[in-house]
C-alpha positions, 0 to 999 in steps of 0.5 A: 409358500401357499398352495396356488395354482400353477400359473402356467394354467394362464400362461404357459412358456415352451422353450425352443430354439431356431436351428442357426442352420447345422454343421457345414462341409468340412473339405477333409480328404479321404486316402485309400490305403491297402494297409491291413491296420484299416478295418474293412467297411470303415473310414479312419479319422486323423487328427494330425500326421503324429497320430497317422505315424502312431498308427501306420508307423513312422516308415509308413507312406501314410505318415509322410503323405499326412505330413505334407498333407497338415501343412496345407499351402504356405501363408493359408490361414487354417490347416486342414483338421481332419484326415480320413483313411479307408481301406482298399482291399485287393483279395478277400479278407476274414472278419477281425475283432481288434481290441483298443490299445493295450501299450500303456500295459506293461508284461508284469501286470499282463502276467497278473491277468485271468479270467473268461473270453467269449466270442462268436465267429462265423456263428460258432462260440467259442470261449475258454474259461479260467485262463491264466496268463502268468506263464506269458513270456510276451503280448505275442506269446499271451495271443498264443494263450488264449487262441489255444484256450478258445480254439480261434486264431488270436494274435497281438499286432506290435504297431498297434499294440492291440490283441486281435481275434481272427476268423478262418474264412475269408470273404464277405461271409465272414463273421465276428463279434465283440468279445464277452468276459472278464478277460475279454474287457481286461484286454480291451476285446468288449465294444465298451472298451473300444474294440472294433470290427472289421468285416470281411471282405470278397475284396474291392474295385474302384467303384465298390471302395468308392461306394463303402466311403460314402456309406462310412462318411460324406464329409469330405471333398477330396480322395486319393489313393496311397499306391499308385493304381493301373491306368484302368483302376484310375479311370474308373475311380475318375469314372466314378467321381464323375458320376456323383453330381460334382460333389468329390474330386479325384487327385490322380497321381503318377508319373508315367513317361508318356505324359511327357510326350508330345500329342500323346493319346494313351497316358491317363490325362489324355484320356481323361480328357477325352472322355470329359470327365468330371472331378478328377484333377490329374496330377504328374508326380507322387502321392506328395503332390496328390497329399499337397493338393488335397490338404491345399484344398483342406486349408481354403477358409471360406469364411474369409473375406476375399479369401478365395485362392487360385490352386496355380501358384501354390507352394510348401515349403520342402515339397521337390520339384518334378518339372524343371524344362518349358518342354516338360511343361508345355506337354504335361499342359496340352496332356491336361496334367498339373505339377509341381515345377520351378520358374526362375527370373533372372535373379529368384526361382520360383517352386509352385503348382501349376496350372490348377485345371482339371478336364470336363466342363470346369476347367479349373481345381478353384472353381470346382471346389468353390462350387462344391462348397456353395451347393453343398451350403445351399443344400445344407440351408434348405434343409435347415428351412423344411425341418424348422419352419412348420410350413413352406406354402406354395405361394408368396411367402414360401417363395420369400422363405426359399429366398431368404434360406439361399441368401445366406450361401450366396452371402457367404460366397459373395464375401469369400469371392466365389461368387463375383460381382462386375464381371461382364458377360458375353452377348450369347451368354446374356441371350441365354441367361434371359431367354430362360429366366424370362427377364433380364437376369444378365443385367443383376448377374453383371451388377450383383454377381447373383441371380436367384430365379424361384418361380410359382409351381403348377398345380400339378408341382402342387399336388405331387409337393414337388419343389417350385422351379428354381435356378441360381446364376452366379459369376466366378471370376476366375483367377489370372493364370498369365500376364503379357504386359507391353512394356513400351519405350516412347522416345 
């Protein structure tokens, strides 16, 4: 070819690509455990209940709250696809370097093994040179070994299949590295071969565990807790989960004999509704029932059309009953508890959840979650506008590019049905409604289900860059709980 000059002098192409708006919240669980397999300062993350049982053991309560969990509400259209564990640790604990499993190494070729290992804990190195494993008469006994050789506690955990380096101090102050050295990544001991840390710990509250799950991940909706905590540790986790903006729900389980009774001030739903607080739905019965509810809300596919679901009325198959009488039921109901009971017509019985509430200003599981969805989409669409336009100027246009960035949110719940068209409203609600939006929003809500209020900012908004006066009103509809038909015979 001749020599010429580049025609990219004339015209030039730049290659871009417009964000089709990034991943959206996943509504995973999160289960506190006291396990020690769990490195402290860190969520876990579980595929399936076989990959839970393969890590906490096949006895483990882990395992058979992952097992109902997967499985979701019978007929979803989607299983959950993720589980998170964290730990919840009770005293303090030593920093620990766990290397990667070892289970696919059989002893003969553990035996061939030698080499250096290196390691800093609490400051110190410590380090043997030339160990030889060949005397080895177990993974165990190989631990032994090399603690002896570098002069650190070293142990081999059989249910993990993975060789452990420990510090001596417990509490926060503990420290250790990755492991360095031709053993060390034999043994799968080095970062590149997938060792971990878990860092000490002074030991956890509600509020302090609460917050390391946060800091370790935000894509999930829901949390649990693997043991059954005291009442107080209850109400401040609900405390806490009440404090975080309507973003997480709490599912709290138990089944203490004062839920049963009658005007009971004292057992856990009564004073959680007293207190009126948010995000906590309070559940009489096991870690199951909690387990169901969470992976209940795991399988809620909120690209379906009208796939909205009520949580009252949900079943799996297999899960037992914990309500049998009208009596148990009518004071776990009054107490603000949910269960899981059986309803019989005169030839069909019926196992399910009920009633799907939850104490504050919600009311019910649905709504909560729905809501948490649609925020959490409409945060994740305005942030996908400010990082992709160059610009959103304060007049007109920016206002368009607001309204078409929350269009696709309030599109996606008008399909699934979180949001409802037709849903008439009250004559106060309509007063309110129009007092604050200054037109008659009543009227579009009624009609359309949605009211999308952006207003121009003051000079001073302007100024600082501060956002624009903005409010979305929406109809949820909510879902019937009863049916009183009037069966007339007209003779």
């Amino acid at each position: 070819m001749f020599q010429s000059i580049p025609a990219s002098k004339i015209v030039s192409v730049n290659p871009a690509v417009l964000s089709s708006g990034g991943s959206p919240l996943s509504m995973n669980a999160v289960f506190l455990s006291k396990n020690d397999n769990l490195p402290t300062g860190r969520h876990t993350a579980f595929p399936d209940a076989s990959a839970v049982g393969e890590f906490f053991g096949l006895a483990s309560e882990e395992f058979k709250a992952a097992q109902v969990y997967f499985k979701g509400f019978d007929n979803s259209h989607i299983k959950p696809g993720t589980l998170y564990f964290y730990p919840y640790n009770v005293g303090k604990e030593a920093a620990c370097l766990r290397g990667a499993s070892v289970k696919s190494m059989s002893l003969a070729a553990l035996k061939k093994l030698s080499g250096n290992l290196k390691v800093n804990i609490d400051g110190s190195d410590k380090s043997g040179d030339n160990i030889n494993l060949s005397a080895a008469t177990s993974f165990s006994d190989a631990a032994d070994k090399i603690g002896t050789a570098i002069n650190a506690a070293v142990q081999f955990d059989e249910q993990l299949q993975a060789f452990e380096i420990v510090s001596a101090i417990q509490g926060k102050s503990s420290e250790i590295g990755f492991a360095a050295g031709t053993l060390a990544e034999a043994l799968n001991l080095t970062e590149a071969k997938g060792a971990i840390i878990s860092k000490g710990s002074d030991g956890d509250s509600a509020e302090t565990v609460m917050e390391g799950v946060i800091q370790s991940t935000l894509n999930f909706a829901t949390f649990t807790t693997v043991f059954e905590p005291e009442t107080a540790d209850k109400l401040a986790l609900a405390k806490w989960s009440n404090a975080q903006n309507n973003r997480f729900l709490y599912a709290a389980w138990g089944k203490e004999a004062a839920a049963l009774q009658t005007g009971n001030t004292t057992c856990f739903g009564a004073q959680l509704k007293a207190a009126a607080y948010d995000g906590t739905a309070p559940i009489y019965g096991g870690l199951d029932k909690a387990a169901f509810l969470c992976g209940a809300i795991a399988s809620i596919d909120f690209t379906e059309t009208q796939g909205r679901i009520t949580l009252a009325f949900k079943n799996q198959s297999g899960l037992s009953v914990d309500v049998d009488n009208a009596a148990d039921a009518d004071n776990l109901k009054e107490n603000g508890y949910n269960y899981y009971g059986a309803w019989a017509t005169a030839n069909d019985r019926f196992t399910f959840l009920y009633p799907g509430q939850m104490p504050g200003k919600w009311k019910w599981i649905d709504a909560y979650v729905n809501q948490i969805r649609l925020n959490s989409q409409l945060q994740l669409a305005l942030m996908t506008l400010l990082t992709s336009a160059k610009a959103v100027p304060y007049n007109a246009v920016g206002i368009a590019l607001q309204r078409a960035a929350c269009q696709d949110p309030i599109n996606e719940a008008l399909n699934f049905g979180s949001i409802q068209p037709g849903v008439p409203l009250g004559e106060q609600q309509r007063a309110l409604i129009n007092n604050e939006a200054r037109a008659d929003a009543a009227a579009k809500i009624e009609s359309t289900g949605y009211f999308l209020l952006i207003q121009n900012a003051s000079a001073q908004t302007r100024g600082n860059r501060q956002s624009m006066p903005m409010k979305l009103w929406y109809t949820d509809g909510g879902s019937v709980h009863n049916i009183n038909l009037g069966s007339i015979n007209v003779q």
